[in-house]
N, C-alpha and C positions, 0 to 999 in steps of 0.2 A: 169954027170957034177961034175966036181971035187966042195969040200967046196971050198974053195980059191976065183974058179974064179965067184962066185954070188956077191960079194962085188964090184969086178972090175966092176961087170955089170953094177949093180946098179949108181956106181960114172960114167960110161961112158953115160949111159942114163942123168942126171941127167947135164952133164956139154955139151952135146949135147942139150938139153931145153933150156939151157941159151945162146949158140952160137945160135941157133934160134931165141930165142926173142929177143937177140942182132941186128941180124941182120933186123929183121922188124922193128924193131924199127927206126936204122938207115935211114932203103928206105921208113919211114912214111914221106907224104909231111910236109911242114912245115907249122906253124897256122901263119895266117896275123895278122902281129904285128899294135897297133893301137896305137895312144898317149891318153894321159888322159884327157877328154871333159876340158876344160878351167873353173874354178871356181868363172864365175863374177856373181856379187848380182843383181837381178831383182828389175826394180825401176817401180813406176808407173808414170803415168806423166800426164798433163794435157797444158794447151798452155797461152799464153799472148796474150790479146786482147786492142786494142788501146783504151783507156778513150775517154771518151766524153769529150767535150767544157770546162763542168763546174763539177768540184766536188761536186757531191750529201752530205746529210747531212742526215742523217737517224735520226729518234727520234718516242716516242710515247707517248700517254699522254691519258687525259679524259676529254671529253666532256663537257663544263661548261658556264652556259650561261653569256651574254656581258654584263647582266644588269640583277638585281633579286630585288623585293620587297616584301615587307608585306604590306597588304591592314590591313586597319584599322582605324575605326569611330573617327576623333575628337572631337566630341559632344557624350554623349551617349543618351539613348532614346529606345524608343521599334521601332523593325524592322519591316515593314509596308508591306515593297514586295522587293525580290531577282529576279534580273533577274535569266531565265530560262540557261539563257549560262555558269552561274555563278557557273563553277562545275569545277572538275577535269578533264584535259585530253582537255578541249574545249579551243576557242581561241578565244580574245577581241580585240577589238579597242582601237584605242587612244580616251578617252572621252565618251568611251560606257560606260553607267550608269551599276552599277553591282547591288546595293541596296538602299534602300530610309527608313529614318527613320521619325518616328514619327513627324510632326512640327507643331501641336498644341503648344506648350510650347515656341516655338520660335518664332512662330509670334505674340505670345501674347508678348514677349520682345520687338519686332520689334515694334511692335505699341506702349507701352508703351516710347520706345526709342526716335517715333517720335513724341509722344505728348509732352515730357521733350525738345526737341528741338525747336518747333512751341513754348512752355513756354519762352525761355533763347532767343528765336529772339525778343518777344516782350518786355522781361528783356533789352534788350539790348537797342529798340528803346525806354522805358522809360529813361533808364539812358541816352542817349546821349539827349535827350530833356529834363532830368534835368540840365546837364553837361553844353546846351546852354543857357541856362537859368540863371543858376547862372553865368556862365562867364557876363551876359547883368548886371544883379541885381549889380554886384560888381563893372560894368565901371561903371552905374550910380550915384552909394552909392562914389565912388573917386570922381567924377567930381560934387557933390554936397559938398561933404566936403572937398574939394580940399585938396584930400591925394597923389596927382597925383606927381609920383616921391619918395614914400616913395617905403618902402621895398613891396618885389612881394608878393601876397595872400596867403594865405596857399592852398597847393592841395587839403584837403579837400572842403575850400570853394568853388573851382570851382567846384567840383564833381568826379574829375580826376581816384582817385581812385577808388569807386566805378562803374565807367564808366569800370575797367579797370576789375574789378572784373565780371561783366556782361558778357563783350565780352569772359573773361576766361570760363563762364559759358555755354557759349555758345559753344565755341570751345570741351568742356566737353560732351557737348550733341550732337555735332557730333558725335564726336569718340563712344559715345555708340551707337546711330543710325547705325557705321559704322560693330560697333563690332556685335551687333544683326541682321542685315544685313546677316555679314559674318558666324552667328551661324547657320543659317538659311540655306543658303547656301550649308554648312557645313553637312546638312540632308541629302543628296545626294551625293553617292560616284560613282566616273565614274573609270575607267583604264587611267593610267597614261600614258600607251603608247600600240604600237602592241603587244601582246604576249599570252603566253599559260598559265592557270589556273595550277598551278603545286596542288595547297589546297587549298582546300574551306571547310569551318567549318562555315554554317552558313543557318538560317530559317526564315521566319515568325514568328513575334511574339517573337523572342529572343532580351530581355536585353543588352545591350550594356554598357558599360564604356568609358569614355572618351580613347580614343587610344589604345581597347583592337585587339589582333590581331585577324582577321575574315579566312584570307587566303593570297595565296600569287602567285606571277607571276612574270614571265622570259619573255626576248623580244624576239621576232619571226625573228628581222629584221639581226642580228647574233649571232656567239658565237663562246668561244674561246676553245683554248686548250693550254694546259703550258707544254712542252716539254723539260725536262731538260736535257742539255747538258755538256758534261764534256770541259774543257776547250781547246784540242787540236780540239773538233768536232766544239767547236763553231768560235776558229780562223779562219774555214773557209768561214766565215758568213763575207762579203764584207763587212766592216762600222758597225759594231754589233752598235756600240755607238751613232748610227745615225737616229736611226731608231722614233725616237721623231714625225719628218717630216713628213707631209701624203703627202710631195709630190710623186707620182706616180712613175715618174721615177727613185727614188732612191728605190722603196719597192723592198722585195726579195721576190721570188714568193715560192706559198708552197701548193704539193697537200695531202691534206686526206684522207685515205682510210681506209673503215670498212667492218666487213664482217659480212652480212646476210644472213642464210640461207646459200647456198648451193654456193652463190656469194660474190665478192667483188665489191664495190663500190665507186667512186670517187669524190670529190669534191675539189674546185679549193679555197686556199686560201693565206694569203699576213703574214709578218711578224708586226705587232703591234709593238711591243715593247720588250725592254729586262729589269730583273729585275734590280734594282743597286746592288744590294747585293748576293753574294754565299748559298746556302742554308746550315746552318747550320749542317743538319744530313746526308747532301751525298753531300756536298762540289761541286754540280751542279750548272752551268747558266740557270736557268728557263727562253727561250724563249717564249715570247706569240705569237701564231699565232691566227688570227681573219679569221674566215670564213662567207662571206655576204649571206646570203639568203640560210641558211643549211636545211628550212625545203622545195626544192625543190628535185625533184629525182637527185638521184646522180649517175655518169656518168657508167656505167656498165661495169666492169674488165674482169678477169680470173671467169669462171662459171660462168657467170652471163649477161641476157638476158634482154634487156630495155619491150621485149614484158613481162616477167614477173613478172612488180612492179616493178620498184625500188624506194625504201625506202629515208625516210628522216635521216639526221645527227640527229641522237635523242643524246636530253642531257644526258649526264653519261655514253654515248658508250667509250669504250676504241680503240684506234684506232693509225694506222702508221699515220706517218707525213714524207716526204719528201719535205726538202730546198733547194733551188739551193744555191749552194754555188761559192766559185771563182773560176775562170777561172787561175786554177794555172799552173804552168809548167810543162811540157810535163810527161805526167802520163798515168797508167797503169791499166786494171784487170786482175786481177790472182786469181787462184782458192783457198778460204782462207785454205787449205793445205798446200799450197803451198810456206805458211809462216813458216819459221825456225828459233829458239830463233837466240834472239839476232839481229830481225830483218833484215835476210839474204832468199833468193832466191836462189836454189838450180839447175843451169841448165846444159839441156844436149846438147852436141856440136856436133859437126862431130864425128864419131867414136866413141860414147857413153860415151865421155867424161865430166866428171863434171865439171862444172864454180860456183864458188862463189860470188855473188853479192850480198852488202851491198845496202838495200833499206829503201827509209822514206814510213810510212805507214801513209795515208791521211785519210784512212776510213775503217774500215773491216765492213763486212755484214755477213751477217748469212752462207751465198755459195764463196762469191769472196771477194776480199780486193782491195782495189785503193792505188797504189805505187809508186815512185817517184823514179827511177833508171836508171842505165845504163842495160835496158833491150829494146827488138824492137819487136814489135807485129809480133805474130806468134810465135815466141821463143818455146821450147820445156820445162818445170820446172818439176822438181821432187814435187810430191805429195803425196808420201808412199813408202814405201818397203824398206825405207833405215835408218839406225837410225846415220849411222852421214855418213860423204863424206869428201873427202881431194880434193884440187884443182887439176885436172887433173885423178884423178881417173874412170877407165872404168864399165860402168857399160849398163844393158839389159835392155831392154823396150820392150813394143807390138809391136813397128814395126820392131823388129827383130824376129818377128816368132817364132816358136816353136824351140828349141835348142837339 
C-alpha cells in the first residue's frame, strides 16, 4: 500500500464513526418530557371548634384561709392544763376550751370584789336613811320656826350629796365585781370558732403574759383564693362590680383544681368579691374566690381515682381556678398557634387557598384561644409551616397527600 493512501484511510474510518453515531443517535427514542413539580409551601393546620355558652376565665392563685387568728391569754398566770387537741395539724370547735390558767389569784379578786360590794350596798342603805332623815329633821326645825317659805336648804343638810357619793360607790363596786368576774373568766381559753391548729407553742406549767401569743388557727368552714386578673380577662366577669351581694343568683360560679400525686382534683367554688384597687407591682384585678367546705374530698379529674383518697384543699396549695364568664357573642376555639401577630387567623379554603381574618381574642390558654370573628366551626386554620401568607395565596396541607 502506497504512503499516501493510509491517511485517506484513516480520515475515511473516522468520518464513517461519526455518520454512525449520527445516525443512532437520531433513531434513539425520545425521553418523556415532564413539567416541573409546582413550588407551593406546606402549611400545617389545625380546625375551629364552636365555643361554648359562656367564656371561661382562667386564673391561679394560693390557697389562704377565710379567717386566721392568734390565740392568746388576756390575763397572764401559770398554765394548769392544755388540751390534748391543742397541737399542730389537729382540729377545734367553736368554744372547745384549749387551756386553763391558774385562778387562785382571781377568785381571790373575785371575792374581795364581792365583799367591797355587799360594803357600798350597805353604804348606800345608810346614806339614804341618813338622807330621810334629815329631809324629816329640817320639815320640823321650818315648821317650828316658821321659816316656811324662806330660801331652799342647803344640799348638804338634806344629805343629797353624800347619798349621791354612796350609790357612786356602789355602782364602783359593781363594775369591779364585774371586772374580776370577767378576769376570771378570762382563765380559760376556748377556739373562737371551727378550724385547724396551724401553731401551737405551749405547756403545763408555762408563764403567761397578759396577751402573749400561745398559737394560732384558721377556719375549717372555707377559704379563699386571690386570683389575679389582667383587665381584658376580667371584663369578662358579668357585673365584676356587683359582687358585694350574696345573693345567689347573681354569684359567678368558679371551679378549683389542684393536683395530687399522680391526680387532679376539683372543687366547686363562687366569686366573693373584687379588690377596689389595681395591684401596684403587676397592675392586676385580685379576684377573690371563696370555697365552702375545702377540707371535704375533692371531686376526682384527669388521673385520678375517688377509690384512691382523694385529698382535701389544704391551705398554701397553689392551684387553677376557672370563672364562668359572659355569655358573649358568637365565639370560637382555635388552636393557640393558630394565632398570628396582629391578632389575625390564617385559613385554608377550597383549593388550598389562604383567607385572612382579623379576630378579637377573648382568652388564650396554654393549647387553644377563644376568638371572636368571621370564622364557622370546622374551618380549616393555618398552625405552622408558614412564616407569612398574602390573601388568596395557594398553599399544601395533609390532606393533599404525599406530593
Amino acid at each position: 500500500m502506497r504512503r499516501w493512501s493510509r491517511p485517506l484511510l484513516a480520515v475515511a474510518i473516522i468520518a464513517g464513526s461519526v455518520a454512525l453515531a449520527t445516525l443512532l443517535v437520531s433513531l434513539a427514542p425520545k425521553p418523556e418530557s415532564r413539567g416541573l413539580p409546582p413550588q407551593l409551601p406546606f402549611a400545617l393546620t389545625g380546625a375551629v371548634a364552636a365555643g361554648d355558652p359562656a367564656v371561661p376565665v382562667y386564673g391561679s392563685g394560693t390557697v389562704r384561709p377565710s379567717a386566721e387568728v392568734d390565740i392568746a391569754a388576756q390575763v397572764g398566770g401559770k398554765v394548769v392544763w392544755v388540751d390534748p387537741g391543742f397541737q399542730r395539724g389537729r382540729r377545734v370547735k367553736a368554744g372547745q376550751l384549749l387551756f386553763r390558767i391558774e385562778e387562785a389569784d382571781y377568785r381571790h379578786g373575785l371575792e374581795i370584789a364581792t365583799a367591797e360590794l355587799d360594803a357600798s350596798r350597805v353604804a348606800v342603805l345608810e346614806a339614804e336613811q341618813e338622807a330621810s332623815i334629815a329631809t324629816t329633821e329640817y320639815a320640823l326645825f321650818t315648821e317650828r320656826q316658821e321659816l316656811a317659805g324662806q330660801a331652799p336648804p342647803s344640799p348638804l343638810t338634806l344629805r343629797k350629796p353624800q347619798l349621791r357619793a354612796a350609790r357612786a360607790a356602789l355602782a364602783r363596786a359593781e363594775a369591779r365585781l364585774a371586772e374580776a368576774q370577767l378576769a376570771l373568766d378570762r382563765t380559760r381559753v376556748a377556739a373562737p370558732f371551727d378550724g385547724f391548729v396551724r401553731q401551737a407553742e405551749l405547756a403545763a406549767g408555762q408563764i403567761l403574759a397578759p396577751g402573749q401569743t400561745v398559737g394560732r388557727l384558721f377556719a375549717a368552714d372555707a377559704v379563699e383564693v386571690v386570683v389575679p386578673l389582667s383587665d381584658a380577662d376580667a371584663a369578662l366577669i358579668p357585673g365584676l362590680r356587683e359582687f358585694q351581694s350574696r345573693d345567689a343568683e347573681r354569684q359567678v360560679a368558679a371551679r378549683v383544681t389542684a393536683r395530687f400525686g399522680d391526680g387532679v382534683y376539683a372543687w366547686a367554688g363562687r366569686v366573693d368579691r373584687v379588690a377596689a384597687a389595681l395591684d401596684e407591682q403587676t397592675r392586676m384585678i385580685d379576684v377573690i374566690v371563696r370555697v365552702p367546705d375545702p377540707f371535704s374530698p375533692g371531686n376526682p379529674l384527669s388521673g385520678a381515682s375517688a377509690a384512691a383518697g382523694a385529698p382535701p384543699l389544704l391551705v398554701g396549695a397553689f392551684v387553677d381556678v376557672e370563672l364562668e364568664g359572659v355569655a358573649a357573642v358568637e365565639h370560637f376555639r382555635v388552636p393557640r398557634a393558630a394565632l398570628q401577630p396582629g391578632n389575625q387567623v390564617w385559613t385554608v379554603g377550597a383549593g388550598g387557598r389562604i383567607g385572612i381574618v382579623e379576630v378579637r381574642v377573648l382568652q388564650r390558654g396554654d393549647d387553644e384561644a377563644i376568638v371572636a370573628g368571621a370564622l364557622q366551626a370546622g374551618e380549616t386554620v393555618v398552625t405552622g409551616g408558614l412564616q407569612f401568607a398574602i390573601e388568596g395565596m395557594r398553599v399544601l396541607t395533609e390532606a393533599d397527600g404525599p406530593q
